[in-house]
N, C-alpha and C positions, 0 to 999 in steps of 0.2 A: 201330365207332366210329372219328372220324379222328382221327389221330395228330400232335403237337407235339413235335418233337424238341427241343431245346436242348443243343447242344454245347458246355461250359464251358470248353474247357482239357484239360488241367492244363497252367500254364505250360510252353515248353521242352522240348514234346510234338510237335513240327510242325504246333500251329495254324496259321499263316500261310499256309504250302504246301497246308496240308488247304483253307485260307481263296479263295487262289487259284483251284486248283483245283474249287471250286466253284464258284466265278464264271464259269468257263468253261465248264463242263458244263449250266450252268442250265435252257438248252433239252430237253438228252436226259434230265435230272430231271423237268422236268416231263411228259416223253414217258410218263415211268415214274410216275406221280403224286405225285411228288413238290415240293413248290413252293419256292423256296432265294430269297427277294427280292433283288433289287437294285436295286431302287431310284431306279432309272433310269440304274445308272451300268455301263458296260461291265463286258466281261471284262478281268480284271486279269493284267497281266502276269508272266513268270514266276520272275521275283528282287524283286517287289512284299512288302514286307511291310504283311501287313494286317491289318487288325483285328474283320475279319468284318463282317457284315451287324449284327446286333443291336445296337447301339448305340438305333436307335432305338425298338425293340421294350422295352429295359432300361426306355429313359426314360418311355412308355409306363405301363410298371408300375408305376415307383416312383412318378410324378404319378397314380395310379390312374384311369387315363384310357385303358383301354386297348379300352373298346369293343368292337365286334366284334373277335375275337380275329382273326380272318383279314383284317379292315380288308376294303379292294377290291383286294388283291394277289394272292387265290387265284381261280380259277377252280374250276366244277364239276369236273375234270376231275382234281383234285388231293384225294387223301384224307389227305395228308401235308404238313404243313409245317414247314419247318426254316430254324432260324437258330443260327449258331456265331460267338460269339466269348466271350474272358477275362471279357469284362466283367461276366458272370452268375455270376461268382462273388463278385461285389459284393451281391447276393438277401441278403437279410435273413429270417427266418421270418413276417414279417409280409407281407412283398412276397411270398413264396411261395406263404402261405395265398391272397392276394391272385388272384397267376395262377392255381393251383387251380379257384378256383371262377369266376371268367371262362371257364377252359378246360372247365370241365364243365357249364358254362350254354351256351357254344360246340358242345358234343357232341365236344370233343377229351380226349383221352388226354392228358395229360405225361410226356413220359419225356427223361431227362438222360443224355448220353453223356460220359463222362471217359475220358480215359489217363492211367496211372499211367506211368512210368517209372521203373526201380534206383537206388537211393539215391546211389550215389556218381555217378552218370553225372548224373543229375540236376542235383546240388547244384554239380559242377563246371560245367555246364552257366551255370546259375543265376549262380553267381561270375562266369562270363564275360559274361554281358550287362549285370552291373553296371557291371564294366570298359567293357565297348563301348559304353553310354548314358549313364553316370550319373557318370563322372570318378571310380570307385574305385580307391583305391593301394593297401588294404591287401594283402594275401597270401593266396593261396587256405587253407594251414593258419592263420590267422587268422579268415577267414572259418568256414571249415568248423567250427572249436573253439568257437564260438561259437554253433552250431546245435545244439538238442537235437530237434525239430522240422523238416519242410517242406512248405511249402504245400501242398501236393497232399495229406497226410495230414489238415487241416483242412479243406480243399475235401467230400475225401470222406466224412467224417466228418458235416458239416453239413448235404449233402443225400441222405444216405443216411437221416435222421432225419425229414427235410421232403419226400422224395417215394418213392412206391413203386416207381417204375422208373427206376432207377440201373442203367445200364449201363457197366461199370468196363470196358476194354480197355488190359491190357498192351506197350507199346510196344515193347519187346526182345525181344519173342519171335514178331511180327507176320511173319508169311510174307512172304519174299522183301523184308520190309522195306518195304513198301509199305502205308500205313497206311488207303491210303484202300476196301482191300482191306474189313478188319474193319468197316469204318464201312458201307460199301456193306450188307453182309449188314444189319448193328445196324438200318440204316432201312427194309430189306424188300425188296431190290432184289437180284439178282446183280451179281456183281462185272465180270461181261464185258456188262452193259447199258448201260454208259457207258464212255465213256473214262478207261483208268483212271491214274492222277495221275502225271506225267513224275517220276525218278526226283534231275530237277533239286533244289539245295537251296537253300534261302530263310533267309535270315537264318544262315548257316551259324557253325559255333563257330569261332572265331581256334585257331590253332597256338599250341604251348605258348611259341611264339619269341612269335608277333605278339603274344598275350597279356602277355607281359612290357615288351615295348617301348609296348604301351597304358598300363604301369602307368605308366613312367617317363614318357610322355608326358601321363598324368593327376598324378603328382606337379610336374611343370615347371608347370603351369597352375595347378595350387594354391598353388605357391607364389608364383607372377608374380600371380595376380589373386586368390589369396587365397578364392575362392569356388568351387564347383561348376557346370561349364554341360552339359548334357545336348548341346547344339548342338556343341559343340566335340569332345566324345567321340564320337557319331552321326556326326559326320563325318568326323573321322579314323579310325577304322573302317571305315566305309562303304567307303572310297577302298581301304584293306586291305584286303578284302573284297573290294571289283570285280576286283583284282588278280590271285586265285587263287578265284570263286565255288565251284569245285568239288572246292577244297585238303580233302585226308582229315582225317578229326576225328582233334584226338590228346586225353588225361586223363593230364593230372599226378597220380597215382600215390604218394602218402605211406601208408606202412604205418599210419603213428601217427594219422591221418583216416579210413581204413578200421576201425581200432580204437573210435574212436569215435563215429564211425558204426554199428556194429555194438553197444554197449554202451545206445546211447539211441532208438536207432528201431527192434530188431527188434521187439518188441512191436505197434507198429506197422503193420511190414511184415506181422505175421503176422494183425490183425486182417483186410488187406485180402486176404491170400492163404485164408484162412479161409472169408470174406464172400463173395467176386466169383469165387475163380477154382477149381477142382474138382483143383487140381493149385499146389502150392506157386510160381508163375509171379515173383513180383516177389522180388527179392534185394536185398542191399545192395549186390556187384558180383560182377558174373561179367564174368571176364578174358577166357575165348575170344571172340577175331573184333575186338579192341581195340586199337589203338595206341598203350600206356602208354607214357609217359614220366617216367623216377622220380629226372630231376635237374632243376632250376630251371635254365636256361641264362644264364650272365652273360652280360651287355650288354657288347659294348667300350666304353671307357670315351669314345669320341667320338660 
């Protein structure tokens, strides 16, 4: 039977880079029968952030128009087709049941690959791209006290219920750190049969510094104009970012946020370490190989 992958995510997992990345290999996938659309649109380059191929695939299902499932995009030569982006985590259990049974009138398998990542690296994670797109002031211990929950614990939860091959892949514990490693095997392929994903980073986290001076630059704007512009933060960022693309990750480091973290999502953590993995793999935080930072750096005052 052929195979339909759908790569969902989980947020702040290296989709982008995983995204990239396969835009560029597309040839030696399909060499290996695998078929990854694009659409018409090149290979994406390598600080591109993107949003994967499926957008149009999503739209497709949800307008239930989705016809032959392989459209005129596959060729015989391909028993495997794969499309990855966030956006299917938008799937509904009706749009689910929906592609199901297209895909198995198609003579395809569905199967959903996710990455989990540790709670606290995560959620820090998270916090900062609200900061770098979406003009947030508040405070990472503001943020985080506020979470009893994170998406990736909903994600997996709701298609673990809606489809029988859910493939969970841990982020933090991915050999050599290289994620396109795990994913390569998940779709049936070795890992030395493609090029495998430069070690470049794509949409990278801000420093505990730039991350403060985003807030203060998202608080000036709030208060000058009164409103939220995604444009103004995206960009100011961005420019931070081009500055140092390959500046080291650091996580602000609050014992009292690791506390309760640990009080409201083990449960959680343990349904998916239970479920997906043969060995306790996902944590709330593990320290070694991390660059904490456990004070808020003040801003000079000019």
């Amino acid at each position: 039977m052929k195979k339909l992958y759908l790569h969902v995510g989980c947020g702040k997992t290296g989709s982008s880079a995983l995204q990239v990345w396969l835009s560029q290999i597309s040839k030696e996938l399909r060499n290996e029968g695998v078929h990854y659309p694009l659409f018409n649109r090149g290979p994406l380059g390598e600080y591109t952030i993107s949003s994967g191929n499926g957008e149009k695939f999503l739209k497709a299902i949800k307008n239930r128009s989705l016809g032959n499932i392989a459209g005129s995009e596959i060729n015989d030569e391909c028993s495997t087709l794969l499309y990855s982006s966030e956006v299917f985590q938008t799937l509904t259990e009706e749009d689910s049941k929906y592609l199901l049974s297209k895909a198995e009138t198609g003579g395809y398998q569905v199967h959903i690959i996710a990455y989990v990542r540790d709670v606290y690296d995560i959620a820090y994670s998270s916090f900062q791209q609200l900061v770098k797109r979406h003009t947030y002031t508040k405070t990472f211990l503001d943020f985080a006290l506020s979470r009893r929950s994170l998406q990736q614990f909903a994600v997996i939860e709701k298609f673990s219920q809606w489809f029988e091959h859910l493939h969970v892949i841990h982020y933090d514990t991915i050999e050599g750190n290289n994620i396109s490693i795990p994913f390569c095997r998940r779709i049936g392929i070795g890992p030395n049969a493609v090029p495998r994903m430069t070690d470049r980073k794509v949409n990278r986290s801000l420093s505990v510094y730039e991350t403060e001076l985003m807030r203060l630059a998202n608080r000036l704007y709030m208060e000058t104009h009164g409103k939220q512009s995604m444009r103004f933060s995206a960009s100011l960022s961005d420019q931070i970012i081009s500055m140092g693309p390959e500046k080291e990750t650091e996580i602000l480091f609050d014992q009292r946020i690791l506390d309760h973290f640990t009080a409201t999502m083990s449960q959680q953590v343990n349904f998916i370490n239970s479920k997906f993995f043969k060995q306790p793999l996902l944590k709330i935080l593990r320290k070694e190989g991390k660059c904490l930072v456990d004070q808020v750096p003040v801003l000079p005052p000019d």
